[in-house]
C-alpha positions in Angstrom: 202.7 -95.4 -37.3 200.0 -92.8 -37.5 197.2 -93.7 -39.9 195.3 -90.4 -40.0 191.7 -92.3 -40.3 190.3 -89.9 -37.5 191.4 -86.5 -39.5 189.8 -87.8 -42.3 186.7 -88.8 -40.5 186.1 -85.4 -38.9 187.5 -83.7 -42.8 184.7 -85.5 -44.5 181.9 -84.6 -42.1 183.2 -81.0 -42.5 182.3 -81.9 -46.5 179.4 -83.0 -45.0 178.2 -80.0 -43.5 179.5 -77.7 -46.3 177.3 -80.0 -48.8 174.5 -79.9 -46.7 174.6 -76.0 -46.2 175.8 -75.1 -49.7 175.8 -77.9 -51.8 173.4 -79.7 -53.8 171.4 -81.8 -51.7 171.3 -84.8 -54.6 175.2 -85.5 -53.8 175.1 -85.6 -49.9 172.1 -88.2 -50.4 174.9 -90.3 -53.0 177.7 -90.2 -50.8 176.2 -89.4 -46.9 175.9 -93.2 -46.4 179.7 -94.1 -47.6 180.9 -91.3 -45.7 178.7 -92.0 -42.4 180.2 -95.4 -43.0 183.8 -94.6 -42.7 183.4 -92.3 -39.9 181.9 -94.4 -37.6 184.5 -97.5 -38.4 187.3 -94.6 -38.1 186.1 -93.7 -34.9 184.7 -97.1 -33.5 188.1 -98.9 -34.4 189.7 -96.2 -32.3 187.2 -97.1 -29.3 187.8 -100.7 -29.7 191.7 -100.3 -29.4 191.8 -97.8 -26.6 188.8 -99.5 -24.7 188.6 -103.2 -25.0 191.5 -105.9 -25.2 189.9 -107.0 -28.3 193.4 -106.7 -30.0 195.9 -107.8 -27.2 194.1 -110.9 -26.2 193.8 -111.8 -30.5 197.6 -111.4 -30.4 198.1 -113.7 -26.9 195.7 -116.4 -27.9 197.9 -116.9 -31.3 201.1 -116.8 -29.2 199.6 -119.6 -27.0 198.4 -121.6 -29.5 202.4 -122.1 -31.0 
């Protein structure tokens, strides 16, 4: 199941930029941080399932536990 968190990550710093370029500068300091936010936990969860075993070994040590 495709989640689309990434595409949304890289659609919002594309709001980002177009704020920053054409925009009122008073927004992107409201909503730079919430956005920043979500982009890098978009993003970092996708490093963290690709690149670590932090999921697979969460879903063994539950199995071996029962």
């Amino acid at each position: 199941m495709k989640t689309y968190k990434r595409e949304v990550a890289v659609a919002l710093l594309i709001y980002l930029a177009y704020l920053g370029l054409y925009g009122r500068v008073e927004a992107l300091e409201v909503i730079a941080w919430p956005f920043m936010l979500f982009v890098g936990a978009a993003f970092g969860m996708e490093w963290a399932s690709k690149q670590t075993d932090l999921v697979t070994k969460r879903k063994t040590d539950d199995l071996d536990q029962k």
